[in-house]
C-alpha positions, 0 to 999 in steps of 0.5 A: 785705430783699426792698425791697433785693433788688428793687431790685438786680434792677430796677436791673440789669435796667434796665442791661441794658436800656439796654446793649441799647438802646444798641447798637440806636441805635449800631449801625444806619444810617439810612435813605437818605431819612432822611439826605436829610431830615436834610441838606435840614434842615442846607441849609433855611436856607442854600438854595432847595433846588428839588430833592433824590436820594440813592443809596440803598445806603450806601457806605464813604467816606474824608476823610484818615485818617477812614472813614465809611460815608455816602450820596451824593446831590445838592441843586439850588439855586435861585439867582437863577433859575438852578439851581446843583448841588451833590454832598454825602456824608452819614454814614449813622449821623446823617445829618451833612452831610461834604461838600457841592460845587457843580458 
């Protein structure tokens, strides 16, 4: 009977623990810098990237009906000797790449 009954509180302290751990990943935002790195990891490929900054306050973005809270920033590209600027928004949970426009 003791077997059993750890087990059931280790199994619910282990749900416990994994609900609140969880809700630490879900709910925080990433840094400004760790959106810059996880956009120039999304470009390396794609890009000569000579250059990268990022506002570092996140702010709410809307794409049509979708809200995000995002981070704004710019990349400048190395193309064929001449550098080419491009704006993007980043979401400030994943840092995902929303959109990226050259100027």
């Amino acid at each position: 009977m003791k077997t059993t009954q750890s087990l059931v509180v280790a199994f619910g302290i282990g749900m416990l623990a994994g609900y609140f751990v969880n809700k630490a990943i879900n709910g925080k935002s990433l840094s400004s810098e760790q959106a810059l790195s996880e956009v120039k990891s999304a470009l390396k490929g794609h890009m000569d990237i000579d250059g990268a900054w990022i506002y570092s306050q996140p702010e709410e973005w809307e794409n049509g009906k979708l809200r995000h809270t995002v981070y704004h920033g710019g990349i400048t590209e190395n193309k064929d000797g001449e550098a080419v600027h491009y704006d993007f928004v980043a979401d400030a949970k994943n840092g995902t790449l929303l959109s990226l426009t050259e100027q």
